[in-house]
N, C-alpha and C positions, 0 to 999 in steps of 0.2 A: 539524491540529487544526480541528474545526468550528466552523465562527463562527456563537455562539447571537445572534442581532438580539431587538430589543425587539418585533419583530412575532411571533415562535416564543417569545414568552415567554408573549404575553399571548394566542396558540391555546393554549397546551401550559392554562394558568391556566383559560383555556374550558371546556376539553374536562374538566377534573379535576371543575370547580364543577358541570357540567350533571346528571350522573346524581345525583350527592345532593340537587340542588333536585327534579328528578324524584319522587324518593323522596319527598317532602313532600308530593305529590299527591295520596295518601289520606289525609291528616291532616285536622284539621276547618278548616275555609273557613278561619277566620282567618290560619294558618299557610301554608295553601295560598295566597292571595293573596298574602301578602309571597314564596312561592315563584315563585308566578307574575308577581309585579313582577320580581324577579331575574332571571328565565329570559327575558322580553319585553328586559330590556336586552342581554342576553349573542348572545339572536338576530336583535338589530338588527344587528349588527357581526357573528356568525359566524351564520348561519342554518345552516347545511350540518352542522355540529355537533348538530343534534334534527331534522338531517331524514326520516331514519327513524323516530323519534318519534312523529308528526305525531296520532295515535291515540290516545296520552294527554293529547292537549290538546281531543277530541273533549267537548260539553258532557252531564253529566248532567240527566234533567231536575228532578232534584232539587235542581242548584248554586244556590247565592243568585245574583242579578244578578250583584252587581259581580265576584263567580268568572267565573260566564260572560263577562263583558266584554270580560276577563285575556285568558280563552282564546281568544274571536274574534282578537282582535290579535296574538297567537300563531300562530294558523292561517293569517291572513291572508302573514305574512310566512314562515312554512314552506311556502307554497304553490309548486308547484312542474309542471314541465308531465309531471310522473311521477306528482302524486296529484291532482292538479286534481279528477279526478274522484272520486272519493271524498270529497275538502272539498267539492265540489258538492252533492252526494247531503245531508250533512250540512247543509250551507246551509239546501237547501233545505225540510228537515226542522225547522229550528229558524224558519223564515221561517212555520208554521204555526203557531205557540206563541201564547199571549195576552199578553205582555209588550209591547205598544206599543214601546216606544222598543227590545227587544232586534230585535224583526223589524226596525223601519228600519235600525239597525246592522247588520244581516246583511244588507239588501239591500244597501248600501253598502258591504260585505265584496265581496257576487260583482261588485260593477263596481269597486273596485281587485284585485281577482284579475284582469280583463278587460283593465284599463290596465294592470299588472305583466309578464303572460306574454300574450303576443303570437297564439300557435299554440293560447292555448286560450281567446282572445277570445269567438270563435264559438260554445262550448260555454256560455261563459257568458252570454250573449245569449241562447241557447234558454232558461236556467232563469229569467231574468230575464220572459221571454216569456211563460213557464207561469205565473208567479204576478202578473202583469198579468190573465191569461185567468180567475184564480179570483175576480177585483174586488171586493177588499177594496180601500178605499180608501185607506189611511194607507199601501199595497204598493204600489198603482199610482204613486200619487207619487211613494215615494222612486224605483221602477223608472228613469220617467220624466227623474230629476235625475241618476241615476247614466246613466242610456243619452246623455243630452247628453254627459255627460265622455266615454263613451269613442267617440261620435261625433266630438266632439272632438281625440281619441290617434288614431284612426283615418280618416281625412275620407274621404271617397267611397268606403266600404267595405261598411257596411253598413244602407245608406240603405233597399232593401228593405223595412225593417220600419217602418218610418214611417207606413202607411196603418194599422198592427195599433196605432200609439200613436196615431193621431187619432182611433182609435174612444173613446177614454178623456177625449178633449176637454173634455165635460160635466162630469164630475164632478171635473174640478179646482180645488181653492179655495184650497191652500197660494200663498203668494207663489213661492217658490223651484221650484214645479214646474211652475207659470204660464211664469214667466221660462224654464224651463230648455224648455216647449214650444213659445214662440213663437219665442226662438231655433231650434229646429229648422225650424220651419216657415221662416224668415226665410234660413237658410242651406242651403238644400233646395227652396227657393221655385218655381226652374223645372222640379224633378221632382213638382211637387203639382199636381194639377189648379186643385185649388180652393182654391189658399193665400190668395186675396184675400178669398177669403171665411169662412176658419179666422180672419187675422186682423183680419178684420170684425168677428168674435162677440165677441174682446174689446175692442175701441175705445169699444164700447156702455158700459161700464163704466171708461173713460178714467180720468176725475177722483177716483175713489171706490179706485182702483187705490194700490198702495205704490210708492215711487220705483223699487224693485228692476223691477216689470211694465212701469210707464210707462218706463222706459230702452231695455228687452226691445222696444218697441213701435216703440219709436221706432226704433230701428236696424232693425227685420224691415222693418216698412213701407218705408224706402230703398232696402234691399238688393232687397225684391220691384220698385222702381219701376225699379232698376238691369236685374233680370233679365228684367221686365216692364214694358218704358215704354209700357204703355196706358194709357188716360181713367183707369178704374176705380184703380189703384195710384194714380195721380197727385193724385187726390181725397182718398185715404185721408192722403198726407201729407199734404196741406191742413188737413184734419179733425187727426190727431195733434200737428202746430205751433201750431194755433190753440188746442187744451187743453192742449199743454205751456208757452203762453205768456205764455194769457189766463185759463185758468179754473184753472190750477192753481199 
């Protein structure tokens, strides 16, 4: 006799629930989104069950937001180094949209796709890359936050592109994209030529900075004095201790 476990209880219960929540997918939003809450729990625990699916979670442009949202979280987690490319192509297509907050979310999709699957890291870095190059700003940022995480998942891998994000230097104003470049520069320090002088540009702007930059600052400047124990680095912490201790 086969011995049924409460693990072959609750795939067999899975597999049953997922095509008729499917099926609710052309209903009007409403419906669909309680569908699509369903389906997002069932493929936290079995992804493998919609992974050939992955198509009808693909966004219309006609879906309200919070459909769309559904379905990013959905694709994120069916993503697979079988359709990578195809949720790319899709990424990238919806990262063109006018919806502010849905583009950062998607760029934030292709770099946990990049920390998730391993072997299609690299792929996602090009797309990340392309829509740096078309310099919308509220793009380059999130790019920027997401490429520190999976510089992070990744360390000495894909440091190459570091020169293609210091061109973007200027036009960063968020806190969190700030943070997330001078950390690179800071942890990257002795393959930058000119890292003393990257984070020069912000010191100027010390005091006026959120705690999140000023932390960022403070640790880059050490680590550069570490990698670089010249006059120049050694000054820079002088300057950074004195406004983390006296002006601010």
């Amino acid at each position: 006799m086969e011995l049924i476990t409460s693990t072959d209880v609750v795939r067999n219960l899975c597999k049953k629930m997922a095509p008729p929540l499917v099926t609710l997918l052309s209903a009007e939003p409403e419906i669909q989104y309680v569908a699509l809450r369903n389906i997002n729990l069932i493929v936290q625990r079995r992804p493998t069950i919609l992974a050939h699916e992955i198509k009808v979670f693909f966004c219309k442009y006609n879906d309200p937001i919070y459909v769309k949202m559904e379905k990013l979280e959905i694709m994120i987690k069916l993503a697979s180094d079988r359709n990578i490319d195809q949720v790319l192509l899709e990424f990238k297509e919806y990262a063109t949209e006018v919806d502010v907050d849905f583009v950062r979310k998607v760029v934030r999709a292709i770099g946990r796709c990049a920390i998730k699957l391993e072997r299609a890291a690299e792929r996602c870095i090009s797309v990340l890359l392309e829509l740096i190059k078309i310099k919308v700003n509220y793009v380059v940022q999130e790019a920027i936050i997401v490429i520190k995480d999976i510089f992070r998942r990744y360390p000495n891998t894909y440091e190459s592109i570091i020169a293609t994000l210091c061109e973007s230097l200027d036009t960063l104003d968020e806190p969190e994209a700030k943070a997330s470049m001078i950390w690179i520069i800071g942890e990257y320090a002795e393959r930058i030529d000119n890292a003393d002088e990257l984070l020069e540009s912000f010191l100027e702007s010390f005091p006026e900075e959120p705690a999140l930059v000023q932390l960022q600052l403070l640790t880059a400047t050490v680590k550069l004095f570490l990698k670089k124990p010249t006059e120049g680095p050694q000054q820079m912490i002088q300057v950074v201790l004195n406004n983390a201790t006296m002006e601010t």
